[in-house]
Structure formats: structure tokens, C-alpha cells
C-alpha positions in Angstrom: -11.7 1.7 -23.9 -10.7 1.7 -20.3 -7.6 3.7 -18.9 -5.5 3.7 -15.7 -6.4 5.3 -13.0 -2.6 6.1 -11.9 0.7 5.1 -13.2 3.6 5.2 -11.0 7.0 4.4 -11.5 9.2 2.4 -8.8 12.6 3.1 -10.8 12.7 -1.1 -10.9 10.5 -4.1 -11.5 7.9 -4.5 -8.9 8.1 -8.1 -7.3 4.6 -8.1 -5.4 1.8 -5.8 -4.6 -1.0 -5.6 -2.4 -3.7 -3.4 -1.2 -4.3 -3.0 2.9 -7.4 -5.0 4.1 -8.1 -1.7 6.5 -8.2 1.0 3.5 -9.6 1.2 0.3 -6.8 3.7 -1.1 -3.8 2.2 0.4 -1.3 -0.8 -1.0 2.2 -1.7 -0.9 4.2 -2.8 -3.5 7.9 -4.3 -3.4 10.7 -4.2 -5.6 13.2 -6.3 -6.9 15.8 -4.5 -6.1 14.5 -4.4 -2.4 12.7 -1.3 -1.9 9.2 -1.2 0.0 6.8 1.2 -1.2 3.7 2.8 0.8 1.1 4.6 -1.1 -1.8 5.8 0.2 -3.4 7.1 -3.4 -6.5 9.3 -1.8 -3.8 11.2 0.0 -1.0 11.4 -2.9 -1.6 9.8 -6.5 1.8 10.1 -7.5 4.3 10.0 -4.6 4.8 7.1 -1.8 3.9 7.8 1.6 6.9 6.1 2.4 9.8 4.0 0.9 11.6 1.3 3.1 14.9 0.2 2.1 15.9 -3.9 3.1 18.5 -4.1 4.8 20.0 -7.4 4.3 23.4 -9.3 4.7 23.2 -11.0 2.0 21.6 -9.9 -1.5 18.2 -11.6 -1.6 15.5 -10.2 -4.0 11.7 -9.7 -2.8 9.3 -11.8 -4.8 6.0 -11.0 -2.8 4.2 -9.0 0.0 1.4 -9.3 2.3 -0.3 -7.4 5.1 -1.5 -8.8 7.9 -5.2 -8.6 8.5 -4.9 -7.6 12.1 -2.0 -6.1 13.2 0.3 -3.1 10.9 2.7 -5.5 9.9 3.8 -6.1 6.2 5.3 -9.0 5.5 8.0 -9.2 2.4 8.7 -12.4 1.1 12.2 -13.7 -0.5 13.1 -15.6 -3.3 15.2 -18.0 -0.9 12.4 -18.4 1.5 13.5 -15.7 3.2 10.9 -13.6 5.5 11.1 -9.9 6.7 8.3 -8.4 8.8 7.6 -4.6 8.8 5.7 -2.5 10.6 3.6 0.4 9.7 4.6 3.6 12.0 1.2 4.9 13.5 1.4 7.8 11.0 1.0 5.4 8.0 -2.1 3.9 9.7 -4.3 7.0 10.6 -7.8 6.6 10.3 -9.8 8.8 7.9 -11.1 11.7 10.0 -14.7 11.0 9.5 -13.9 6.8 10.8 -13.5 8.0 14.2 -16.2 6.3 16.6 -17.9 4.6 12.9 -19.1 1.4 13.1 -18.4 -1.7 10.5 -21.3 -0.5 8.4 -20.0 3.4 8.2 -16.6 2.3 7.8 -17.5 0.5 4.9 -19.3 3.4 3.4 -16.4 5.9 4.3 -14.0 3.2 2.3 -16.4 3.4 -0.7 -16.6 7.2 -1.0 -13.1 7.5 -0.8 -12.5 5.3 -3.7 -15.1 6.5 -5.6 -13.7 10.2 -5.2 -10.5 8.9 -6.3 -12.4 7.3 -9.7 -14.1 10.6 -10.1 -10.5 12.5 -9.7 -8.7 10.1 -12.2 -11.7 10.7 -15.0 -11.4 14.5 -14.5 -7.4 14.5 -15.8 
């Protein structure tokens, strides 16, 4: 039977999730009610590295979100059509330690460990 690795709780229904296209361990996911959530889950399981409140003029409910491939910029998505770009302060973008100076090959190897230590973790509890 297979079991979840980690369950969070936003406090209201999620909208949209992703996970980063540079880490293996980090996504975002957005709530309804607005509320951006960073989670980096080989650094905390249980707690966001980071919640980002909308701030909007009018009341428009997030349906999705997106990083950008390139750049650390999050898009959120509206249900209006509505777009809000965000972008990730450098502390929510640090390398691992060991990626310093890797190249494509390491980092790819570095991504896998991590996620397989976080596998390991989660089967221990």
C-alpha cells in the first residue's frame, strides 16, 4: 500500500502547485484564498520557507502557478485572467552547498540524493 511522504496543511483549499525546475525538494503551492506558499521539503517537511500574501484591489482568487524556467520568478494565475509575477528573494534560491562549481551531470546527481534522502526520511517515521 503506498503512503505519503508529507502532509501539510495550507489552512484553505490549494488552487495550484508546482515543483521548481532548479530543485528536486522545492515547490510552491497557492491558495484560494490567496496565499503563496514556499516549501523547500529537504530543508523543513512540515513548515513553508515562506508564505506570500496577494495583495490585490480587488478580491480575485488564484487558480494556478508556475515558475519560470530561467529566471526566480513565480507566476500566479487568476480566475479572471488576472496575472501576478513574484520573485524568489536570493535566500529562497540558494544552491545546495555541494552544487557549487558542479556541472549539469553532478547537479543532477546532487538533485537525486537529495530526494532520495528525503524518501529514506519519510519511510523511517
Amino acid at each position: 500500500m503506498l503512503s505519503p511522504l508529507v502532509v501539510l496543511d495550507l489552512g484553505s483549499a490549494v488552487a495550484g502547485v508546482t515543483w521548481s525546475p532548479y530543485s528536486s525538494s522545492v515547490f510552491v503551492a497557492v491558495t484560494d484564498e490567496g496565499r503563496v506558499h514556499v516549501y523547500d521539503l529537504f530543508l523543513r517537511k512540515c513548515r513553508p520557507l515562506c508564505v506570500q500574501s496577494l495583495v490585490q484591489r480587488r478580491r480575485v482568487a488564484a487558480t494556478c502557478v508556475a515558475f519560470n524556467p530561467f529566471h526566480p520568478i513565480i507566476l500566479v494565475g487568476g480566475e479572471k485572467g488576472h496575472l501576478i509575477a513574484l520573485k524568489l528573494s536570493p535566500n529562497l534560491r540558494k544552491p545546495h552547498k555541494d552544487a557549487k562549481g558542479a556541472d549539469a551531470q553532478q547537479l543532477q546527481e546532487i538533485e537525486l540524493c537529495k530526494m532520495e534522502r528525503l524518501i529514506a526520511t519519510a519511510n523511517k517515521g
